[in-house]
C-alpha positions in Angstrom: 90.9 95.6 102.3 88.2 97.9 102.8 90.4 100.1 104.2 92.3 100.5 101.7 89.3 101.0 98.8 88.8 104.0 101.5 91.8 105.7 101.4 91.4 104.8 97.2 87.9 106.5 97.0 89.5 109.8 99.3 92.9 110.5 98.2 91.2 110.1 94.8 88.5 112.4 95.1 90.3 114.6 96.7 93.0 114.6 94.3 90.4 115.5 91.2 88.5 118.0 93.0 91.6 120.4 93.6 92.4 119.1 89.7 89.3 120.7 88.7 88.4 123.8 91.4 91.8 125.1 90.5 93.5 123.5 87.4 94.3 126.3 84.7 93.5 129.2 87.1 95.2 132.3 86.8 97.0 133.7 89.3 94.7 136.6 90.7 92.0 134.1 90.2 94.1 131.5 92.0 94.7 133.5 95.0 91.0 134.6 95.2 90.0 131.2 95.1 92.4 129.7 97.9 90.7 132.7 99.8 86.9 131.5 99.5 87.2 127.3 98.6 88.0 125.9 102.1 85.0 128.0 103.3 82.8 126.6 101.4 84.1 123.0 102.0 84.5 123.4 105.8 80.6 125.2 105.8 79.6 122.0 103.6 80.7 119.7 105.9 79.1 121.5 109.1 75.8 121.7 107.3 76.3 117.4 106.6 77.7 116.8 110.4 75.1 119.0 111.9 72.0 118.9 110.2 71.9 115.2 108.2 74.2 113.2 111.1 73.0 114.9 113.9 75.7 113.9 115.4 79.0 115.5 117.4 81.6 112.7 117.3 85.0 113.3 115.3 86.3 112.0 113.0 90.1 111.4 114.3 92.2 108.6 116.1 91.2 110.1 119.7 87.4 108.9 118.8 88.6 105.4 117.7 90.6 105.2 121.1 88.0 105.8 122.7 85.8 103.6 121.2 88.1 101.1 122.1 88.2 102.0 125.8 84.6 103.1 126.8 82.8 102.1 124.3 83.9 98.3 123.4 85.6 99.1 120.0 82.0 99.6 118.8 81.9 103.0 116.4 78.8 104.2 115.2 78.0 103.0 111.6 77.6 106.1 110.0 81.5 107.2 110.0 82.1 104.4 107.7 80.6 107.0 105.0 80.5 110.2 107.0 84.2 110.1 107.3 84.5 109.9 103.9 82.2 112.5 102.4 84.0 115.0 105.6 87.2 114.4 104.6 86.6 115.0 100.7 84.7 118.1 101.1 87.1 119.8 104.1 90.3 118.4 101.7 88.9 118.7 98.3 88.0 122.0 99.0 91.3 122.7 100.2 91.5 122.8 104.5 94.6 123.1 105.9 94.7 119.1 107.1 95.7 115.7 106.3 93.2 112.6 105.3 94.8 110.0 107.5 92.7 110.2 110.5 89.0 110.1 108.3 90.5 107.9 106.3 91.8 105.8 108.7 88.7 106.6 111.0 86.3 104.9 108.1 87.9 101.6 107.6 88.0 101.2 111.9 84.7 101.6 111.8 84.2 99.0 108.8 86.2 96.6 111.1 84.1 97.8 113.9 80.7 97.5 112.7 81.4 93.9 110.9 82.3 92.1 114.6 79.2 94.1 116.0 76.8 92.2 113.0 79.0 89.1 113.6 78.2 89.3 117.7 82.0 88.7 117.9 83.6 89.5 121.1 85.2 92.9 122.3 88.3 91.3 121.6 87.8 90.3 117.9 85.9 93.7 117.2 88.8 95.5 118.4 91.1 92.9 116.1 88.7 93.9 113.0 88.8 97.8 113.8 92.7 97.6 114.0 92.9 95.7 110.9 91.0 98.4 109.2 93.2 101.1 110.6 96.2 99.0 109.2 94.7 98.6 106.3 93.9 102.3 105.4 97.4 103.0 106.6 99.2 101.0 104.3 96.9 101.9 101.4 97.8 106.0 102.3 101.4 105.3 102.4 101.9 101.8 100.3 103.6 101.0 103.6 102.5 97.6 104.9 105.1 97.3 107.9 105.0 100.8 109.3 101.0 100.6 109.0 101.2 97.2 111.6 103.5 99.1 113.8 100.7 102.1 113.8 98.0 99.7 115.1 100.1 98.5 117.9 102.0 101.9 118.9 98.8 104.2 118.2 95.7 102.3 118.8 97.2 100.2 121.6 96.5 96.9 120.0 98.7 93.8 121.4 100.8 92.4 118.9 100.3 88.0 119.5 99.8 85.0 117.2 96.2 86.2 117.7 96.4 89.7 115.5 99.8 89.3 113.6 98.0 87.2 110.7 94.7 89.5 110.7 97.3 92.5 110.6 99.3 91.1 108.0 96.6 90.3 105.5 94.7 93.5 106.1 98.0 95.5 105.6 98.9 93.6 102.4 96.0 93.7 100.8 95.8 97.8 101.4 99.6 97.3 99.8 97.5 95.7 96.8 95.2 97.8 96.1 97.7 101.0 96.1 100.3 99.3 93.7 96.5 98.7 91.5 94.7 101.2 91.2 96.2 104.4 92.5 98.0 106.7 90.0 101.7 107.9 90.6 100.6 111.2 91.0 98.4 111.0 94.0 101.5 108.6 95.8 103.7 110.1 98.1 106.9 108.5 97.7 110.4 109.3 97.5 113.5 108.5 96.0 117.1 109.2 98.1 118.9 110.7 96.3 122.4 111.1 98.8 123.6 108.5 101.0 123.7 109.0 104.8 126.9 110.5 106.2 128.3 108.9 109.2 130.4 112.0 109.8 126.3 114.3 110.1 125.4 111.7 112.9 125.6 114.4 115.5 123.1 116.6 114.0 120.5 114.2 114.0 120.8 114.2 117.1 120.3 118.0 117.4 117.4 117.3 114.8 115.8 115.2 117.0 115.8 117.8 119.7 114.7 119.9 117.2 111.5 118.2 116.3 111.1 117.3 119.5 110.3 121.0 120.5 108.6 121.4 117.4 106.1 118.5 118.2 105.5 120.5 121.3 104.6 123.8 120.0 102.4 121.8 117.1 100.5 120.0 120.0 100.2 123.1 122.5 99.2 125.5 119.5 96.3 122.8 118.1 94.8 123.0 121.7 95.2 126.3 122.1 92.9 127.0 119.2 90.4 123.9 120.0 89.8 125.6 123.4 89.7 129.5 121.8 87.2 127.8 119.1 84.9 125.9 121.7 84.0 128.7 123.9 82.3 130.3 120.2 78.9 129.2 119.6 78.7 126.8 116.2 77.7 129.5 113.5 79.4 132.2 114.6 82.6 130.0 115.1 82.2 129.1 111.3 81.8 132.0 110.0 84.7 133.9 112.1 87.2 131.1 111.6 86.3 130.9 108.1 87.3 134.2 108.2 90.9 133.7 109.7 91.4 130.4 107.8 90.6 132.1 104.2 93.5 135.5 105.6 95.9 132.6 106.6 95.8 130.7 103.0 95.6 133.8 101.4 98.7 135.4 102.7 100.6 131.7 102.3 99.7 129.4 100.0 101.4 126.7 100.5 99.3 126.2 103.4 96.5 124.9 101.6 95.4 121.6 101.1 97.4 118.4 102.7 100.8 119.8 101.4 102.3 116.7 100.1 103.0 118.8 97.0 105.1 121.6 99.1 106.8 118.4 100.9 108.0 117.2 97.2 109.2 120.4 96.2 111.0 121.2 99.4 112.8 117.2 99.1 113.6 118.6 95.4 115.2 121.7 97.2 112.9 123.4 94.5 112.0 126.1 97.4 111.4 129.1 94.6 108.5 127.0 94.2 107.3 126.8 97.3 107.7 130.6 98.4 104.6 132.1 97.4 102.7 134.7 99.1 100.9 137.6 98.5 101.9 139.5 101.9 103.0 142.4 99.8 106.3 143.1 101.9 109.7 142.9 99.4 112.8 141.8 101.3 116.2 143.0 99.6 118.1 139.9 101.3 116.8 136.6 99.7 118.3 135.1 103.2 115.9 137.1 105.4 113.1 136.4 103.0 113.7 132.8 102.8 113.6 132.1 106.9 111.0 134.4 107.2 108.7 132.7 105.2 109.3 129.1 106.0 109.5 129.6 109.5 105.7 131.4 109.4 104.8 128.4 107.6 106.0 126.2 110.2 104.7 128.5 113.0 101.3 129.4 111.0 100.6 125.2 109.8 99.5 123.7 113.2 97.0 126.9 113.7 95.6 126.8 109.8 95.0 123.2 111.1 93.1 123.0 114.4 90.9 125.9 112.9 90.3 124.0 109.3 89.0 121.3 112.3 87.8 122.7 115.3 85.2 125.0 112.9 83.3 122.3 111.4 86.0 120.4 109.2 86.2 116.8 109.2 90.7 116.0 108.7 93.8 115.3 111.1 97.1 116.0 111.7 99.3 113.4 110.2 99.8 115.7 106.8 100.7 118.6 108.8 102.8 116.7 111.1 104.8 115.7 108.3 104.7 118.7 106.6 106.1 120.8 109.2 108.7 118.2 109.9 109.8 118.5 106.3 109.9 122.4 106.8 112.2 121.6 110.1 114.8 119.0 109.1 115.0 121.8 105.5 116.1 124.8 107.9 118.1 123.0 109.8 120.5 121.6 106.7 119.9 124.5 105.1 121.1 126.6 107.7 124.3 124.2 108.7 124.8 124.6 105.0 125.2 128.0 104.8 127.7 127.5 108.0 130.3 126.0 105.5 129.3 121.9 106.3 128.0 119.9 103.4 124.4 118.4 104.5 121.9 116.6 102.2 118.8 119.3 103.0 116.3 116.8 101.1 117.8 113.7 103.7 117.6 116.0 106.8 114.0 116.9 105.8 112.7 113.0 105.4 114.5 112.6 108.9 112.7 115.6 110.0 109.2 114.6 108.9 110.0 111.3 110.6 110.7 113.5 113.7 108.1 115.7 114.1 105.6 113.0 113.3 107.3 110.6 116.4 106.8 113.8 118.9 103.3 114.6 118.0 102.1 110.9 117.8 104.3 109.7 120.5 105.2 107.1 118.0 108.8 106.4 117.0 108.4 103.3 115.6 105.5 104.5 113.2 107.6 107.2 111.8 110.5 105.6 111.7 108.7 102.6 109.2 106.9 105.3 107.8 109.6 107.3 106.6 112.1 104.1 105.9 109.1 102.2 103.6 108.3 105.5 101.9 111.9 105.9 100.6 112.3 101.9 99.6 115.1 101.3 101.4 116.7 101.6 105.2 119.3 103.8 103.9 118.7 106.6 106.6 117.8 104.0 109.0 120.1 105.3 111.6 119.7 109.0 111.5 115.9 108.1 111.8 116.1 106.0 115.2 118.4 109.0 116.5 116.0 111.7 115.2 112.8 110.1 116.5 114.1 108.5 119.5 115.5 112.1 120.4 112.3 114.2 119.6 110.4 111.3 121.0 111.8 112.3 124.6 112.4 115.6 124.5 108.1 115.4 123.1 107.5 113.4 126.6 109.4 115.6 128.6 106.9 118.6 127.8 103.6 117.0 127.3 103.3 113.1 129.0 100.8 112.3 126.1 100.5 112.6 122.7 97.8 114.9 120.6 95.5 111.8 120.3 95.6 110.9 124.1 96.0 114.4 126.0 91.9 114.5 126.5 91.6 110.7 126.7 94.4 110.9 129.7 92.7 114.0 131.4 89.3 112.0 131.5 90.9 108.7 132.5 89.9 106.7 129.6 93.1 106.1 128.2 94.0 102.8 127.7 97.9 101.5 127.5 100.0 98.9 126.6 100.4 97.9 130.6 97.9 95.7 131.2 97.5 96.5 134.8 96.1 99.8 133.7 93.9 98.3 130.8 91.9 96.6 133.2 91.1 99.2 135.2 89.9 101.2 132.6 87.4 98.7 131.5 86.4 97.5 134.9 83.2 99.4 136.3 82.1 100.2 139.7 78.7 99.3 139.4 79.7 95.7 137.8 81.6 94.9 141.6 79.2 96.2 144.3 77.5 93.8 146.0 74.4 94.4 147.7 73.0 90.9 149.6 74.7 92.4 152.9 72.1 93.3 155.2 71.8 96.9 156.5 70.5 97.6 160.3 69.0 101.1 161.3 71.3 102.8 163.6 68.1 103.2 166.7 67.9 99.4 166.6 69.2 96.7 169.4 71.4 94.1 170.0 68.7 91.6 169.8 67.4 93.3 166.5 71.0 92.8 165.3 71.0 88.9 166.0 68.1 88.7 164.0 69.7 89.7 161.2 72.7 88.0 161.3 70.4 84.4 162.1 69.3 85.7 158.4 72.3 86.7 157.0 75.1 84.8 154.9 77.5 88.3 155.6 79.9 89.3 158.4 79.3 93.1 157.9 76.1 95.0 158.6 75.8 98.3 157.0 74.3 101.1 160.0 72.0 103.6 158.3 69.4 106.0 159.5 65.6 106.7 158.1 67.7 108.7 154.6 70.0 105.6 154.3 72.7 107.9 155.0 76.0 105.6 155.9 76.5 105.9 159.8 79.0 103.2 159.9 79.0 99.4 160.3 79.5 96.2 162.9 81.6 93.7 162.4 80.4 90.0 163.5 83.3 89.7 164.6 83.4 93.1 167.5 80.2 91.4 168.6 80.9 88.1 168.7 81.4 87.6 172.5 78.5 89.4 173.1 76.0 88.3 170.5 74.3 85.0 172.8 73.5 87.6 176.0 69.8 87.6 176.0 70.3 90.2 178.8 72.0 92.6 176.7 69.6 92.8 173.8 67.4 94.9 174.7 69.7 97.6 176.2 72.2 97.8 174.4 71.8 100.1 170.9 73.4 99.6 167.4 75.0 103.0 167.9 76.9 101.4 170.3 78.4 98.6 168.7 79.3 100.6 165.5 82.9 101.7 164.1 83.4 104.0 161.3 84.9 102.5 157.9 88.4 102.5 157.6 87.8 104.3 153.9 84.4 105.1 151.9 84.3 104.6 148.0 82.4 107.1 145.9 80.0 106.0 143.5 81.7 107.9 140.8 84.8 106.7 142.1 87.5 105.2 139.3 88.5 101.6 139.7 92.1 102.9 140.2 91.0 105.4 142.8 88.6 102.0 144.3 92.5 100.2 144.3 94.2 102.8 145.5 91.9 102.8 148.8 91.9 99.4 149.2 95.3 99.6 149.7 95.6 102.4 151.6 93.3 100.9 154.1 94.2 97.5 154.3 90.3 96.5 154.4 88.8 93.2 152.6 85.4 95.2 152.2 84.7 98.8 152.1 81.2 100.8 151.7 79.8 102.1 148.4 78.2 105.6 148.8 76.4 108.6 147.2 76.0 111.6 148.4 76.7 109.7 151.7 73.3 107.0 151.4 74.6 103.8 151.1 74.8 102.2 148.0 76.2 98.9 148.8 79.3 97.3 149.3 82.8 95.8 147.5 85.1 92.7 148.2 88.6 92.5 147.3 87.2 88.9 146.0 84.9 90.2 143.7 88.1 92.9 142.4 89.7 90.1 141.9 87.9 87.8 140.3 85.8 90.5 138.1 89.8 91.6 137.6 91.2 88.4 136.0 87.9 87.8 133.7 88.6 91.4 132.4 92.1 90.4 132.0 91.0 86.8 129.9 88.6 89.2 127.7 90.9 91.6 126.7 94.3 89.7 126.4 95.2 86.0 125.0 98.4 86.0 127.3 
């Protein structure tokens, strides 16, 4: 529930503070406006993030991921308001980006920080986060099922008789509160208003291709911009992609704000509406004017987006994933159209949103619900599995991950659905090595050996020199025969008896690349080292038996 009295408190904010920065503006004034407001809101929210938080984290599903991977599904307590007051003065103030991810990003961390006063365990925080997330989601949306699918498809979470209830309650009671206390006005819902044509299943299909590559120049743009923006010290970046962000808006309106406003007028076909800019340059042929513009909107919306949030702004990309979907599925109808078929442009651009939103997310079942709960009813059921199923792979084909795991996945802290890999992410180095085996200094003697072993409850003894750099190690076994020759203690050296590991495991190894060597060498123990000094040593016992606790902690199954 309290994520969905967040997404109450920001889409309602943010709905009365563009009601009352630009409500009965004139048009010169308007467009003067659009120029300077999301400055002033982005520059707000840097001052709040930078000098009052203090603190760096985003605000955006890739930060609750990887709370939930490195972190334990604990998120700091602050985003359950910071998130909040970012999102209503990037949005309010009109940035180019949606509200889902603070919105979404508040009520995880609700969820988050009640296990963490509750002591519960990793597993129930992560339960309470997700809820939160589903919550907020179905609040946004007034979708309960799609937002249920989101916490399992986005954030990972399992879906057994362990979450389903917790899910179910949390997402109904977001339902609730929408059907409540939000006004019509700030809901985005839609009525079809044609029936799906078995005879247009085909170009779905190429819609979903479509979208697919659309998903892929949305994604590859954003990061683009994030890593232009990062190499541009804080206030400079402000002030310069302030700049750029305050040209863009100004030159095309309908970039500003969320754009849930542009997406009903472009599912009303009401595109007059919609094309509004004050580039100056007339076009004789309505035609030419008419792809022109849309298609710079669809080109210019990912860019408006990553700057509105990589210079200080606090918003994500679900809006603008939608919105450029809508913008998609509209040119492609419109076009067939104008090729003598008869195509429903409002149907092909729900289908469209739903495809664009399944390539950048990686999630065709959350857009598919999305879209499908949004529209009350399954009517277009079938052209949205194509669409998203289609744009889903041709997505994967360009980019293995989506926009809220590329970094996670470059770092290795991406967690997945296969539990194999889960439990390697959360499995640490330092929580297997094992130092009781004894190490022996490489100038020492048989007879020194024997001493050690008498002392010893290990078979493997660690050779090291005066740094405790690794010079290999003796097996009891290799020595066995020789071990009860008082003759040969004395002559014969430690050097002599050695034999090199089969592999060595860095200290800042990962536990899949600590896997992959145990396997590649076939050994029951190899050494730990840094910076070649011996560190200590791990078992394939202790793997496995630190594996399957891992496996009980994070999974009921």
């Amino acid at each position: 529930m309290s994520g969905g009295f967040v997404a109450l408190t920001l889409k309602t904010s943010v709905f009365y503070l563009h009601e009352l920065l630009l409500k009965n503006k004139s048009f010169d004034e308007y467009n003067l406006l659009i120029f300077i407001y999301p400055f002033i809101g982005i520059a707000l929210t840097f001052l709040f993030v930078k000098f009052l938080l203090q603190d760096r984290v985003k605000h955006n599903i890739a930060s609750i991921l990887y709370a939930i991977s490195k972190r334990n599904s604990l998120m700091r307590a602050h985003k359950m308001f910071s998130s909040i007051i970012g999102g209503i003065l990037t949005a309010g103030f009109g940035g180019s980006i949606g509200l889902e991810s603070p919105i979404i990003s508040s009520g995880s961390a609700i969820g988050s920080n009640i296990g963490k006063v509750l002591r519960l365990s990793y597993k129930e925080v992560t339960l309470l986060l997700s809820c939160g997330a589903a919550g907020a989601i179905s609040a946004i949306f007034h979708t309960p099922i799609a937002a249920i699918v989101f916490a399992i498809e986005v954030l990972l979470i399992d879906l057994n008789r362990f979450t389903l209830i917790p899910l179910l309650i949390a997402s109904v009671s977001g339902a609730i509160i929408t059907n409540v206390f939000f006004q019509d006005e700030i809901l985005f819902e839609f009525v079809l208003k044609d029936p799906y044509v078995i005879q247009h299943t085909i170009f779905y299909i190429f819609l979903g291709i479509l979208t697919g590559l659309t998903s892929v120049y949305f994604t590859k743009v954003f990061f683009k911009v994030e890593r232009k923006a990062n190499k541009v010290k804080d206030i400079r970046r402000l002030f310069i992609g302030g700049l750029v962000l305050g040209i863009v808006l100004y030159l095309f309106p309908p970039l500003y704000g969320e754009g849930y406003q542009i997406i009903k007028a472009i599912f009303a076909e009401n595109y007059s509406s919609v094309m509004q800019s004050n580039i100056g340059v007339q076009f004789s042929n309505y035609h030419l004017f008419f792809y022109s513009f849309f298609i710079l909107l669809l080109m210019l919306k990912p860019f408006a987006t990553s700057i509105t949030i990589n210079i200080g702004g606090v918003g994500g990309v679900i809006a603008p994933s939608l919105f450029s979907g809508a913008i998609a599925g509209m040119l492609f109808s419109h076009t067939l159209n104008l090729l003598g078929f008869d195509i429903s442009e409002s149907n092909f651009a729900l289908v469209g949103m739903a495809g664009v939103l399944s390539g950048v997310l990686h999630a065709p079942l959350t857009a598919i619900f999305l879209i499908a709960e949004t529209t009350k009813g399954y009517e277009l059921i079938v052209p949205l599995m194509l669409t998203t199923i289609v744009s889903f792979v041709t997505a994967k084909f360009f980019e293995p991950n989506s926009i809220f795991t590329i970094q996670l996945a470059k770092s290795g802290d991406l967690i997945t659905h296969h539990k194999d890999k889960a439990v390697l992410i959360f499995m640490k180095l330092k929580s297997v090595i094992e130092n009781d085996f004894t190490t022996i200094h490489v100038d020492s003697t048989l007879g020194d050996l024997v001493h050690k072993i008498s002392k010893s409850k290990r078979n493997i003894f660690p050779v090291v020199d005066d740094d405790q750099i690794l010079i290999g190690i003796i097996l009891m076994d290799d020595i066995r025969e020789i071990m009860f020759d008082k003759e040969m203690y004395e002559t014969t050296l430690v050097s002599n008896l050695m034999i090199l590991p089969p592999s060595y495991i860095g200290f800042r190894d990962t536990m899949k690349e600590v896997i992959q060597k145990f396997e590649d060498s076939g050994a029951w123990n190899l050494p730990v080292i840094e910076n070649a000094k011996y560190i200590g040593m791990v078992s394939k016992s202790k793997l496995f038996s630190a594996y399957r606790n891992l496996l009980l902690e994070i999974s009921d199954e």
